[in-house]
Structures are given as structure tokens and as C-alpha cells.
VOMARTOR-661078 format. One line per field, with one value per atom (N, C-alpha, C): residue in three letters; atom name; residue number from 1; x, y, z. Coordinates in Angstrom, 1 decimal. Last residue first. Layout:
% residues N
aa <- (ALA|...)
at <- (CA|...)
i <- (NUM|...)
X <- (X|...)
Y <- (Y|...)
Z <- (Z|...)
END
This chain:
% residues 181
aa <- (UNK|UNK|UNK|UNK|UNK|UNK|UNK|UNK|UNK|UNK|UNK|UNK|UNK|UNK|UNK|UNK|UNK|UNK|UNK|UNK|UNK|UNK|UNK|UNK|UNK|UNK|UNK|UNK|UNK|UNK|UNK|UNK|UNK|UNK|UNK|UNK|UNK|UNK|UNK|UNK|UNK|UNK|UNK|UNK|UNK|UNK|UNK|UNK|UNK|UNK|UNK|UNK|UNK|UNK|UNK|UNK|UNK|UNK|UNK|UNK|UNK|UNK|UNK|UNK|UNK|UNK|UNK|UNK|UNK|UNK|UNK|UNK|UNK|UNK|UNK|UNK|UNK|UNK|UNK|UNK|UNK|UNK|UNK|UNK|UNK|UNK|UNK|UNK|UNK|UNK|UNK|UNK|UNK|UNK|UNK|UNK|UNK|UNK|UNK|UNK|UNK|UNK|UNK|UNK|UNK|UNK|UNK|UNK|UNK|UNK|UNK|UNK|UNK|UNK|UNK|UNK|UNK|UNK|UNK|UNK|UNK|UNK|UNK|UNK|UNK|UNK|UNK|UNK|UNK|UNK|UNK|UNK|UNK|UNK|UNK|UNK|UNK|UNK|UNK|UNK|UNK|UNK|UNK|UNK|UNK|UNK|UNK|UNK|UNK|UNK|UNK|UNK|UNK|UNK|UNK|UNK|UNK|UNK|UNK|UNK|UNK|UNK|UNK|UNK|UNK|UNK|UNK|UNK|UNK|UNK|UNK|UNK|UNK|UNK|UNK|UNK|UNK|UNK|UNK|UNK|UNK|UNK|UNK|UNK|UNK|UNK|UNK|UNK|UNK|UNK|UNK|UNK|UNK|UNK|UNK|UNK|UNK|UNK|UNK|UNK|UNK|UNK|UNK|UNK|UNK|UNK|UNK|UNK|UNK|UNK|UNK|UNK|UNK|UNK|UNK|UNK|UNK|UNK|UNK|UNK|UNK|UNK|UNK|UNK|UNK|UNK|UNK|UNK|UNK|UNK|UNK|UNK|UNK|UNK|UNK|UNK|UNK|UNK|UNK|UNK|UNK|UNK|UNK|UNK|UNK|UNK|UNK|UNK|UNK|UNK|UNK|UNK|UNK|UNK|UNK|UNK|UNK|UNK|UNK|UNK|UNK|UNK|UNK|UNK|UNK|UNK|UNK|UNK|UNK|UNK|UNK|UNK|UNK|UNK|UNK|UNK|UNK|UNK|UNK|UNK|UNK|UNK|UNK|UNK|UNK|UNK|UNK|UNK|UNK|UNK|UNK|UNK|UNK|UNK|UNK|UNK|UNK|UNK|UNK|UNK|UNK|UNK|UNK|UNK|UNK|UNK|UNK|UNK|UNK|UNK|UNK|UNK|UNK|UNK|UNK|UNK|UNK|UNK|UNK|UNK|UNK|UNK|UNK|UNK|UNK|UNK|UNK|UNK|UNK|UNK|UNK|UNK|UNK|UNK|UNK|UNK|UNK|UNK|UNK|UNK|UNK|UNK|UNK|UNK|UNK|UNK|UNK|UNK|UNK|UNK|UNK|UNK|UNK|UNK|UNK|UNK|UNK|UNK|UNK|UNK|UNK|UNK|UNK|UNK|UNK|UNK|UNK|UNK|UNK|UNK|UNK|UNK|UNK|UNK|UNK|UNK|UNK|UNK|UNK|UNK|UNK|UNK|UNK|UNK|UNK|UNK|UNK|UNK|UNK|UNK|UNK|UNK|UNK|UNK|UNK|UNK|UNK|UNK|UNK|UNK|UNK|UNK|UNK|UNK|UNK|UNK|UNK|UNK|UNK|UNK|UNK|UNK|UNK|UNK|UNK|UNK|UNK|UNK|UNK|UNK|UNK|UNK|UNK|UNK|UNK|UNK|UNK|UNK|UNK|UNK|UNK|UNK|UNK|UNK|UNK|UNK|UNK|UNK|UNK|UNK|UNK|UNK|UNK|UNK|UNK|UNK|UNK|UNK|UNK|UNK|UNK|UNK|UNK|UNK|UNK|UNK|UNK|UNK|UNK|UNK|UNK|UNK|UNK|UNK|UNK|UNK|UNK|UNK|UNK|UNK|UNK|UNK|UNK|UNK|UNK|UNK|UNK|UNK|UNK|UNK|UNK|UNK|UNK|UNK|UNK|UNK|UNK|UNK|UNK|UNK|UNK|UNK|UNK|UNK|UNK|UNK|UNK|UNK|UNK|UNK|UNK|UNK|UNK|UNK|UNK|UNK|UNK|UNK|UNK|UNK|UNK|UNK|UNK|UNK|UNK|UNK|UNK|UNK|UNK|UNK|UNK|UNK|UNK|UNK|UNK|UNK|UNK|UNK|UNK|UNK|UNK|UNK|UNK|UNK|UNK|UNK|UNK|UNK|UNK|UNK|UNK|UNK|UNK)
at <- (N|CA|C|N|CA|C|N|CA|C|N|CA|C|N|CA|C|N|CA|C|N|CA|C|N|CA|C|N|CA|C|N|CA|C|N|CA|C|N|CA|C|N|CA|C|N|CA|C|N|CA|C|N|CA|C|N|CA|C|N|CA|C|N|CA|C|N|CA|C|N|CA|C|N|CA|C|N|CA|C|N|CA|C|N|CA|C|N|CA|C|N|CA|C|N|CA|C|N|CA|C|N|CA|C|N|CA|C|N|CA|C|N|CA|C|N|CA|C|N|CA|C|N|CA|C|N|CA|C|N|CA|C|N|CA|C|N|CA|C|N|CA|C|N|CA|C|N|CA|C|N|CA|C|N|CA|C|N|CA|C|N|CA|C|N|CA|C|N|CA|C|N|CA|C|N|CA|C|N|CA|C|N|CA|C|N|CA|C|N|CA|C|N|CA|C|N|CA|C|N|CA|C|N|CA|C|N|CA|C|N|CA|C|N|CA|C|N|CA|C|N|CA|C|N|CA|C|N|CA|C|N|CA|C|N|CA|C|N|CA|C|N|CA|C|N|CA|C|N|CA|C|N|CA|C|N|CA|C|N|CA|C|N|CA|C|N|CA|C|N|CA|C|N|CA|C|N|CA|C|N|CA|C|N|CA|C|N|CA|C|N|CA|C|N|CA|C|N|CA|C|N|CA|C|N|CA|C|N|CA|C|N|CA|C|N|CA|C|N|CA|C|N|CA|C|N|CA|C|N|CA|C|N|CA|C|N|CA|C|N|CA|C|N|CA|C|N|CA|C|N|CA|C|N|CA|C|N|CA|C|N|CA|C|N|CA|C|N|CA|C|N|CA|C|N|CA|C|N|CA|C|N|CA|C|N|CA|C|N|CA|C|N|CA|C|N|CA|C|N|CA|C|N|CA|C|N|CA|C|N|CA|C|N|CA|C|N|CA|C|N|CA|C|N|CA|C|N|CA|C|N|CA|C|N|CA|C|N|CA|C|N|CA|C|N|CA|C|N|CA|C|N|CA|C|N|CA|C|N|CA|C|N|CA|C|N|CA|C|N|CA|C|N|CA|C|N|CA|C|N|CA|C|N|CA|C|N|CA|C|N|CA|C|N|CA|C|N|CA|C|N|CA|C|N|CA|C|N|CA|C|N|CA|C|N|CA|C|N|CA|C|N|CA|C|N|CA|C|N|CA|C|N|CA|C|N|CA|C|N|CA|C|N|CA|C|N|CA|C|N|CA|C|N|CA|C|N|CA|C|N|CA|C|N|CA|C|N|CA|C|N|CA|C|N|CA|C|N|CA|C|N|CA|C|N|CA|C|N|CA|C|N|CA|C|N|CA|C|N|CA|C|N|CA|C|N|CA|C|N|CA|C|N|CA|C|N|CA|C|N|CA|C|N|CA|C|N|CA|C|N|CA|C)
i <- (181|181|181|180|180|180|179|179|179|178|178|178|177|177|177|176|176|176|175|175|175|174|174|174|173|173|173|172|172|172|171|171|171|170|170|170|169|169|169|168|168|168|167|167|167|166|166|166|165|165|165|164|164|164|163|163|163|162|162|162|161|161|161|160|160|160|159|159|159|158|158|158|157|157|157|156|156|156|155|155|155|154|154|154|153|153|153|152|152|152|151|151|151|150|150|150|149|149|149|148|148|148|147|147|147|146|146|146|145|145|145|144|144|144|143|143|143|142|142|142|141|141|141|140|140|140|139|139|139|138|138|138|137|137|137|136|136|136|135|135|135|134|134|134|133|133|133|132|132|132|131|131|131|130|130|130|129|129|129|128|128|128|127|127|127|126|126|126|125|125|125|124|124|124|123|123|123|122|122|122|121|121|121|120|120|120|119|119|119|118|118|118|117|117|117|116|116|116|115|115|115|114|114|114|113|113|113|112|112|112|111|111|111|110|110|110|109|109|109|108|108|108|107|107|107|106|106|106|105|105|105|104|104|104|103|103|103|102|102|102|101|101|101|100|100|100|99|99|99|98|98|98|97|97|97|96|96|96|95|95|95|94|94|94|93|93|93|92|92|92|91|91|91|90|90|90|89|89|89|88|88|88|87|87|87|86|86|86|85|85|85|84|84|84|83|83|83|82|82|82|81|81|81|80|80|80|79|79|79|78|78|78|77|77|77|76|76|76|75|75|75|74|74|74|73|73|73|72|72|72|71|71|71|70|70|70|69|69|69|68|68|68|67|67|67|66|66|66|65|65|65|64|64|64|63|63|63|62|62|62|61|61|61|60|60|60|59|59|59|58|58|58|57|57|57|56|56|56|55|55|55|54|54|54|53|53|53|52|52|52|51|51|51|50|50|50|49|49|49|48|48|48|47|47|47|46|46|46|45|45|45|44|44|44|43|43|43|42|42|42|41|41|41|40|40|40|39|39|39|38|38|38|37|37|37|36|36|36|35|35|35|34|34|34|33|33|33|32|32|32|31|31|31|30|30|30|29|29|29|28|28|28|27|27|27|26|26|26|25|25|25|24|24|24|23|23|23|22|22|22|21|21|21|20|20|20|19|19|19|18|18|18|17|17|17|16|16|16|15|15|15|14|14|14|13|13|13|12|12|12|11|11|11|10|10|10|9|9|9|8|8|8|7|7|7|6|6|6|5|5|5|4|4|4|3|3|3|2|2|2|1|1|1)
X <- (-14.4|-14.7|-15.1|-14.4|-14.1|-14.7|-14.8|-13.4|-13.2|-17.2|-17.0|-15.6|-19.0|-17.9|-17.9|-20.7|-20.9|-20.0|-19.7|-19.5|-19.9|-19.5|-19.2|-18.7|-20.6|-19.4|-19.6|-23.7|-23.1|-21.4|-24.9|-24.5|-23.7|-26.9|-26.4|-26.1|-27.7|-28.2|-27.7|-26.2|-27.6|-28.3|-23.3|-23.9|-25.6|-23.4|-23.3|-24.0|-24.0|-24.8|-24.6|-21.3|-22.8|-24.2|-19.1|-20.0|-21.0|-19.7|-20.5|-20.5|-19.3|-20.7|-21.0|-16.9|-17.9|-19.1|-15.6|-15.7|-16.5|-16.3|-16.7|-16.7|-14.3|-15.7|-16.5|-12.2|-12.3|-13.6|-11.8|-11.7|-12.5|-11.6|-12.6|-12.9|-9.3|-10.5|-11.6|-7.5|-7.4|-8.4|-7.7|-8.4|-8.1|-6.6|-8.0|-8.5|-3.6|-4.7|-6.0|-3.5|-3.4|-4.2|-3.1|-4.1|-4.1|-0.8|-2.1|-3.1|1.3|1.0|-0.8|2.2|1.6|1.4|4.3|4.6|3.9|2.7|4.2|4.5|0.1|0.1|2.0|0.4|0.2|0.5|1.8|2.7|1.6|-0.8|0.6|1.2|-2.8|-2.3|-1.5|-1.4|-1.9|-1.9|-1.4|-0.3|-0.8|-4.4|-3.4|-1.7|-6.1|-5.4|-4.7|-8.9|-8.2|-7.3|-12.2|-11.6|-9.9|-13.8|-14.6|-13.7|-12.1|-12.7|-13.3|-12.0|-12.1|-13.1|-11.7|-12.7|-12.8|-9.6|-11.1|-12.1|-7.9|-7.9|-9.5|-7.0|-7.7|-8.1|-6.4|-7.7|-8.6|-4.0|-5.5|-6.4|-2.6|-3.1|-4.2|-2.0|-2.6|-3.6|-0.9|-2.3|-3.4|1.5|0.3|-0.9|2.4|2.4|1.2|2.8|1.8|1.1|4.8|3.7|2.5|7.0|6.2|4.9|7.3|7.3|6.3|6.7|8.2|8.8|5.0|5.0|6.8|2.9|3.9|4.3|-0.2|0.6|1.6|-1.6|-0.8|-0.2|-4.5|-3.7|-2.8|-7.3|-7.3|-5.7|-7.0|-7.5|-7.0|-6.8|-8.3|-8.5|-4.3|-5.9|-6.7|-2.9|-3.0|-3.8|-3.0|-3.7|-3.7|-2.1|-3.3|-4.3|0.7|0.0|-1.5|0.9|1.3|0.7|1.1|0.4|-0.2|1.8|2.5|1.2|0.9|0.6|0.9|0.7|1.9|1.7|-1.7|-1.2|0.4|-3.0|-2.2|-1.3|-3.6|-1.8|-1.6|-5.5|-4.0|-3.5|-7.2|-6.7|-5.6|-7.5|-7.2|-6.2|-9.4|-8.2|-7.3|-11.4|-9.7|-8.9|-13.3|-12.9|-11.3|-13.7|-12.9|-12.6|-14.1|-12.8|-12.6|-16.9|-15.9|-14.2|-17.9|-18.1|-16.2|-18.1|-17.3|-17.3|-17.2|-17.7|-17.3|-16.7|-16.8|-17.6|-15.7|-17.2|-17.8|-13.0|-14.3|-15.1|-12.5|-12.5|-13.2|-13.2|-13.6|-13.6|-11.1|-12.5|-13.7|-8.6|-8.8|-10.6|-8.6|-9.1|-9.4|-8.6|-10.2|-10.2|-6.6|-7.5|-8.5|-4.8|-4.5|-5.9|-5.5|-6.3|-6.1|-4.3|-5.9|-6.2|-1.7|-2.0|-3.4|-1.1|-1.0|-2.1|-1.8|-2.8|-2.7|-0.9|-0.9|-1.2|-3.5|-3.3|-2.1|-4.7|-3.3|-2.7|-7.4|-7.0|-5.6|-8.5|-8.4|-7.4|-9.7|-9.1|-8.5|-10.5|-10.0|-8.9|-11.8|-11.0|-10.2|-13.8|-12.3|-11.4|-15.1|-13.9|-12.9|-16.4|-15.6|-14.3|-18.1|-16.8|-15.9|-19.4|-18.3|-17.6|-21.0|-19.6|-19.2|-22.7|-21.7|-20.6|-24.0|-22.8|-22.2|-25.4|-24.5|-23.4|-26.6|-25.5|-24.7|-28.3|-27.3|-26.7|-29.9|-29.2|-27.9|-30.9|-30.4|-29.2|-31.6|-31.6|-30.5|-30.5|-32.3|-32.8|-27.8|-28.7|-30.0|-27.1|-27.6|-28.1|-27.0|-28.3|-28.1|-24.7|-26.2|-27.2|-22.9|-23.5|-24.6|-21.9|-23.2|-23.9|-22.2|-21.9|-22.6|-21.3|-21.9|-21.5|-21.8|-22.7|-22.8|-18.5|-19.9|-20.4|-16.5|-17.6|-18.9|-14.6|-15.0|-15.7|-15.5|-15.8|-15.7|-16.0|-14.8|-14.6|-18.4|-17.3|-15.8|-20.3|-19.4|-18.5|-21.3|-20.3|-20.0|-22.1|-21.7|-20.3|-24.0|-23.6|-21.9|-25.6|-25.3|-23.9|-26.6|-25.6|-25.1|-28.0|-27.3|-25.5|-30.1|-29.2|-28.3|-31.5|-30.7|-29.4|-32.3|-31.3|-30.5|-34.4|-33.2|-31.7|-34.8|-34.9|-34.1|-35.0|-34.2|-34.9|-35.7|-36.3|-35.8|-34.3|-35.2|-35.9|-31.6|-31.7|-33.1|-32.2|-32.2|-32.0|-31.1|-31.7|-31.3|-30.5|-30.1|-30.9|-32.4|-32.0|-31.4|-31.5|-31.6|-31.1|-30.6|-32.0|-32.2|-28.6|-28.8|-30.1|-28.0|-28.6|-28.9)
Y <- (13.7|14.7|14.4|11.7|11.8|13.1|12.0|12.2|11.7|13.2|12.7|12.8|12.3|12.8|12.5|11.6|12.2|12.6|9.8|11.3|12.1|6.7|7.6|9.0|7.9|7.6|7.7|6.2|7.3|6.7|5.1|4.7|5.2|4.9|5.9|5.6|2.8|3.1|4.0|3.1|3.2|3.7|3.2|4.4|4.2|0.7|1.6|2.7|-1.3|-1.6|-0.2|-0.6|0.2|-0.3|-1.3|0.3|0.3|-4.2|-3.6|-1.9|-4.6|-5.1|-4.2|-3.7|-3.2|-3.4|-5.8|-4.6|-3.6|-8.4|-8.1|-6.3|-7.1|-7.9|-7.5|-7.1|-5.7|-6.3|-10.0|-8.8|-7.2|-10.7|-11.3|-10.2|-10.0|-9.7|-9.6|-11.3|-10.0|-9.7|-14.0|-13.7|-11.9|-14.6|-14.8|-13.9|-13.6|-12.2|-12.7|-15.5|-13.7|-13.3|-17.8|-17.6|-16.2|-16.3|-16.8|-17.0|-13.9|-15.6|-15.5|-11.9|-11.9|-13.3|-10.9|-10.6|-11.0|-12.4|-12.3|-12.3|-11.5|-13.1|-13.0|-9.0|-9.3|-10.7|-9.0|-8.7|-8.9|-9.6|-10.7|-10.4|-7.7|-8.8|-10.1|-5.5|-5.3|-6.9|-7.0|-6.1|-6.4|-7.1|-8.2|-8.5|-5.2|-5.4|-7.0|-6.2|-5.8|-6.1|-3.7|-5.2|-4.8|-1.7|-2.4|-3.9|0.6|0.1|-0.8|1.2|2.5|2.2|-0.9|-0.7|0.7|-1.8|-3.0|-2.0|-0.3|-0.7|-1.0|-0.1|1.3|0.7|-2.7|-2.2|-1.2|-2.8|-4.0|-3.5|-1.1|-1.2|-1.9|-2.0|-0.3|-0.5|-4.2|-4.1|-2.9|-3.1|-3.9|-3.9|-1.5|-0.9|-1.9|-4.0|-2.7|-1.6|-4.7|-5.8|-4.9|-2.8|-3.8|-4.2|-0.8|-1.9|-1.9|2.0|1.9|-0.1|4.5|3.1|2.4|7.3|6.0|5.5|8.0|7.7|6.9|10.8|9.5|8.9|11.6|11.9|10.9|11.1|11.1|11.4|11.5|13.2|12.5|8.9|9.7|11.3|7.8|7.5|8.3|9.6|9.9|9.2|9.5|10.5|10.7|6.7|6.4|8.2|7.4|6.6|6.7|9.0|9.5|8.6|6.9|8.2|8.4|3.4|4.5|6.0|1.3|1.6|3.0|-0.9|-0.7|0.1|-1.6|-2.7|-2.3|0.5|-0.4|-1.5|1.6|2.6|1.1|0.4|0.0|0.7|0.9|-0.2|-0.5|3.2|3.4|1.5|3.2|3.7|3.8|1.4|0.8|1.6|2.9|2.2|1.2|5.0|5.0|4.2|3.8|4.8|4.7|3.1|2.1|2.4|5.3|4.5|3.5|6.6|6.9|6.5|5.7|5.4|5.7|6.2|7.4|6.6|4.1|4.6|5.2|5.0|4.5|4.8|4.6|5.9|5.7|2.0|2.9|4.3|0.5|0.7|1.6|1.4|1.8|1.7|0.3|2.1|2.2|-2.4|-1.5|-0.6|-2.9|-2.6|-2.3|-1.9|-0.8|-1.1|-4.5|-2.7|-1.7|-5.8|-6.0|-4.9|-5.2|-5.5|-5.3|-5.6|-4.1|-3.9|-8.3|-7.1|-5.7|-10.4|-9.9|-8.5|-12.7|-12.0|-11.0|-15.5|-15.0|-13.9|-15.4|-15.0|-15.1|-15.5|-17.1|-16.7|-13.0|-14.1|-15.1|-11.7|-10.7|-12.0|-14.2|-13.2|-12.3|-15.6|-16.4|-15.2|-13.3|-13.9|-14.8|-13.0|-11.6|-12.4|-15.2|-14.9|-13.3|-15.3|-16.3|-15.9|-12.9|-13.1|-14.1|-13.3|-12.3|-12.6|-15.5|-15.9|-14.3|-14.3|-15.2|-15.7|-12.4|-11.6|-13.0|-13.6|-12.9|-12.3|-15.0|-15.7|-14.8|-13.0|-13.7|-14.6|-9.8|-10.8|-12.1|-8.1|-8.3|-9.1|-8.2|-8.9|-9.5|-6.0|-7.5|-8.6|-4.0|-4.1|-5.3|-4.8|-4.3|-4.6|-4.8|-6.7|-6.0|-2.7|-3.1|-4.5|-1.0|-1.1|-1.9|-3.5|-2.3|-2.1|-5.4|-5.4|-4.1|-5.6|-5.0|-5.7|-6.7|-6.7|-6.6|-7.1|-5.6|-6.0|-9.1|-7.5|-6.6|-11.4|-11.1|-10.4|-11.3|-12.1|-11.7|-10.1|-9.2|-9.9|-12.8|-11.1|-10.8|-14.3|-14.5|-13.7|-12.7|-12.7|-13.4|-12.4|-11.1|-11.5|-15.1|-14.4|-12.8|-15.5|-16.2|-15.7|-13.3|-13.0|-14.1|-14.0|-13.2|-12.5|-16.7|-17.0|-15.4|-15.4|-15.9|-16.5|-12.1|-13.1|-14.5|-9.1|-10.3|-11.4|-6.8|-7.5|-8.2|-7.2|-8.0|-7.8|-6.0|-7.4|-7.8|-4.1|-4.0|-5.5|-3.3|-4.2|-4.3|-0.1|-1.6|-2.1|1.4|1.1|-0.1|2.3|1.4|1.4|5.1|4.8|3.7|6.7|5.5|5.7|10.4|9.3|8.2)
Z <- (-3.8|-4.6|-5.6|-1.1|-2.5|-3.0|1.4|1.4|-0.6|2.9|1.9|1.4|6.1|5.8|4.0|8.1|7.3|6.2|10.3|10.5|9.4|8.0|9.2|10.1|5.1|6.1|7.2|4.1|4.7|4.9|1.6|2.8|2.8|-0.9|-0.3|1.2|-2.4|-1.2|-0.4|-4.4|-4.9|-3.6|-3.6|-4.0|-4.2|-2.2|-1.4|-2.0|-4.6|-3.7|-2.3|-6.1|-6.7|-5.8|-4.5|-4.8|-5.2|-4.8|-3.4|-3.6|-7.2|-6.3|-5.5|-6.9|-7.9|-7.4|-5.4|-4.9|-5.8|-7.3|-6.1|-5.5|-9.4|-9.4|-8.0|-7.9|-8.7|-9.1|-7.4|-6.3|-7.1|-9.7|-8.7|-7.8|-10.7|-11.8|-10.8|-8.9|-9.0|-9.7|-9.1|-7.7|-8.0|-11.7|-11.7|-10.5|-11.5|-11.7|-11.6|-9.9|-8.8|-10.1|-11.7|-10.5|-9.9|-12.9|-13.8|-12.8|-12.0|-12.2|-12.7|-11.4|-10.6|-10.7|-14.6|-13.0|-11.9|-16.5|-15.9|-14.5|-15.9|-16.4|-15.6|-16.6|-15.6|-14.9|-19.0|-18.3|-16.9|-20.4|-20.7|-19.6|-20.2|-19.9|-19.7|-22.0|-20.0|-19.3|-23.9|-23.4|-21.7|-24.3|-24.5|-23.9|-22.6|-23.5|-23.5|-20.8|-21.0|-22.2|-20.6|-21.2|-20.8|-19.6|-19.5|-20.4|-19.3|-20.7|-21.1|-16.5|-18.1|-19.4|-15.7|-15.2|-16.2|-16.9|-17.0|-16.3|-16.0|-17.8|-17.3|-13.4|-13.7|-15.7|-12.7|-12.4|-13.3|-14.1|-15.1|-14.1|-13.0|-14.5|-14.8|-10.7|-10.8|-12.5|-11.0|-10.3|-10.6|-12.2|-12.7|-12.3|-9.9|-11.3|-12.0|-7.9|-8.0|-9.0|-9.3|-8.6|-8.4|-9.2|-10.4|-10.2|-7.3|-7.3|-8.5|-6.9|-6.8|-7.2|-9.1|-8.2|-8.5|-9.0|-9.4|-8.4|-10.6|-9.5|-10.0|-11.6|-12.4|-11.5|-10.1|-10.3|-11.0|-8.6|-10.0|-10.4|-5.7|-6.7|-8.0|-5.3|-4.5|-5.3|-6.0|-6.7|-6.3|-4.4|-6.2|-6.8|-2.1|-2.4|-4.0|-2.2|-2.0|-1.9|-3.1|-4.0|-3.6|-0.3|-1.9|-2.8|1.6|1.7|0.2|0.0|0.7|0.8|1.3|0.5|1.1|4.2|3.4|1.9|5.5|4.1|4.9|6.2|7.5|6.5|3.8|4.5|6.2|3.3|2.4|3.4|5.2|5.4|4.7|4.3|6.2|6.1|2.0|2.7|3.7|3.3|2.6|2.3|4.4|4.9|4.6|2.6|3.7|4.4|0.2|0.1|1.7|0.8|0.4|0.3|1.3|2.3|1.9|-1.7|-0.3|0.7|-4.6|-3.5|-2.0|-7.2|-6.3|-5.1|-8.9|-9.0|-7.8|-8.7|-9.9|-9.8|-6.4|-6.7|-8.1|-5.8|-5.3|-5.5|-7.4|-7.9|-6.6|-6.1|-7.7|-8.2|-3.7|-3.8|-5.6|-4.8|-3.8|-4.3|-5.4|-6.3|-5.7|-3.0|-3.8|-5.1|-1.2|-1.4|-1.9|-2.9|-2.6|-2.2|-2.4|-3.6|-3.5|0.4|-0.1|-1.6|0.7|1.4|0.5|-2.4|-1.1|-0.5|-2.8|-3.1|-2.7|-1.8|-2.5|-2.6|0.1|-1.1|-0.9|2.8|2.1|0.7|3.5|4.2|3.9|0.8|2.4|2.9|-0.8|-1.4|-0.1|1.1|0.6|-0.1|2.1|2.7|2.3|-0.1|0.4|1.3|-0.7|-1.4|-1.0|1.9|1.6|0.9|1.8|3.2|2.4|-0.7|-0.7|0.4|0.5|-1.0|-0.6|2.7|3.1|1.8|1.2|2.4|2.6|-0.6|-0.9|0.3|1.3|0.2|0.2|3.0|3.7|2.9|2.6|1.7|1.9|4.6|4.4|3.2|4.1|5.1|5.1|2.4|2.3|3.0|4.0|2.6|2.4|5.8|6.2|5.1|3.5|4.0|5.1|2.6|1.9|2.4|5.9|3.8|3.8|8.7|8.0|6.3|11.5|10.0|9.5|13.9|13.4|11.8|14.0|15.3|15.1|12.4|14.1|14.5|10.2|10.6|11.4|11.3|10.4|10.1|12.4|13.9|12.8|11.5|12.3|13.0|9.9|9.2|9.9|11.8|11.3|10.4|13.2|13.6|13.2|10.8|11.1|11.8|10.5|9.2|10.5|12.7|12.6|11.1|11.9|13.4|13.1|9.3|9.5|10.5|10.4|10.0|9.7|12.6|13.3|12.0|11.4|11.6|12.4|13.1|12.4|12.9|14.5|13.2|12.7|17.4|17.2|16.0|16.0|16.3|16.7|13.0|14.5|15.1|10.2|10.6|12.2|8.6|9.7|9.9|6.5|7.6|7.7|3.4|4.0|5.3|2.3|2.3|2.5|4.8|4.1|3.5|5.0|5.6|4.6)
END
């Protein structure tokens, strides 16, 4: 169980119900992870949906690419809310089975495209070593362009946020489930 409830619609406030309603119109429908826990902090739930959405919505990136560095910083920092909900989403991407069971058991995954091979790289680097090489960098700079990797650092920024706002608050999967080990 979360150690943060939901926020019910009559404890909201009206800018809370204005944000809520706001998140779930780009969400299913719904307020869940970590924009629930941020809710109850009106500032930060409303900067958090802007920059989730210019990065999900507005980003360069492309889909497969954005959720292969999800799963990379989700299996990081063992997040399991965060695993399931982008697991589900890279295989709608186009991220093959096999790649998205070889970040989840830690395994050496390979990759049939460049563009991925990189991605794979400067996630699993920055987030090991907390920097990246000069190497790791050049060839990203190469293959993705100088704006993809800014919105790629961002992304792997952001999705950090939000593991360590799931694991502190321990937010459940749906059904209980832990699909990380």
C-alpha cells in the first residue's frame, strides 16, 4: 500500500481539481505515480505535467527511443510502478520483447539499431557513473544530434524524479504486482 493516499475530489482544492484535471486529460484519464504525490503540492505537480509533457508530447525524441531510457532508469532504481507502466509502453513503441526482458533481468542486451545502442549507453553510463565519457559522448552527439541528447539527459532527469518520488512512497502496481526483482 502507498504511504500517500490519493487525493479524493472533494479534498481538493479547487487549483488542485483544476491540475488534476489537467494531468488526467494526458493520462487515460487518470492522476496516478508520482503526479498523485504531487498533486498535494500544487507548484510542483503543475512544473512537473509541463515538463513531462513537453518531454512525452512535445519531445523529438522518437517513442521507441524515450522508453527504452525509461526502462533503463527504471530498472535503476528498481522502480516498479514506473517498469510497468513503460514496459507496456515501449513494446506499444516497437521495442522488441527480448531487449525489454534484458533490461528487467540486468542482462547485456543487443540492439539491431544504432540509435538504440546509444541510448542504451548514455542511460545505463550516467546513471552507473553518475557522468559521461567523452567517447559515449561524441558518438551520441553523432548519431542522435546535439538537441536529442539535451531532451535525452532530460528525460533520464525527469524519470529519476519520479523513481525516487515512487520508491520513497512506495506506490503500488496495480494488482500488487512486482515485475522487478
Amino acid at each position: 500500500m502507498a504511504r500517500v493516499a490519493h487525493l479524493a475530489p472533494e479534498e481538493m482544492t479547487p487549483q488542485q481539481r483544476k491540475l488534476h484535471d489537467e494531468i488526467a486529460a494526458v493520462r487515460g484519464g487518470a492522476v496516478g505515480g508520482p503526479f498523485a504525490i504531487w498533486l498535494r503540492t500544487p507548484a510542483i505537480a503543475d512544473n512537473a505535467n509541463r515538463l513531462g509533457n513537453a518531454l512525452r508530447l512535445d519531445g523529438t525524441l522518437d517513442r521507441r527511443l524515450f522508453e527504452l531510457a525509461v526502462l533503463v532508469v527504471a530498472r535503476h532504481w528498481s522502480a516498479q510502478y514506473e517498469w510497468h507502466v513503460h514496459a507496456e509502453a515501449a513494446a506499444t513503441a516497437g521495442l522488441s520483447p527480448e531487449l525489454i526482458e534484458s533490461i528487467r533481468t540486468r542482462s547485456t542486451p543487443s540492439f539491431s539499431r544504432p540509435e538504440e545502442a546509444i541510448v542504451h549507453a548514455v542511460s545505463w553510463e550516467l546513471l552507473q557513473s553518475q557522468t559521461l565519457s567523452t567517447e559515449t559522448y561524441s558518438k551520441a552527439v553523432e548519431v542522435l544530434g546535439l538537441d536529442q541528447v539535451i531532451e535525452l539527459v532530460t528525460v533520464l532527469g525527469f524519470y529519476t524524479t519520479a523513481a525516487l518520488m515512487l520508491n520513497a512512497f512506495e506506490v503500488a502496481v496495480p494488482g500488487g504486482g512486482k515485475p522487478l526483482a
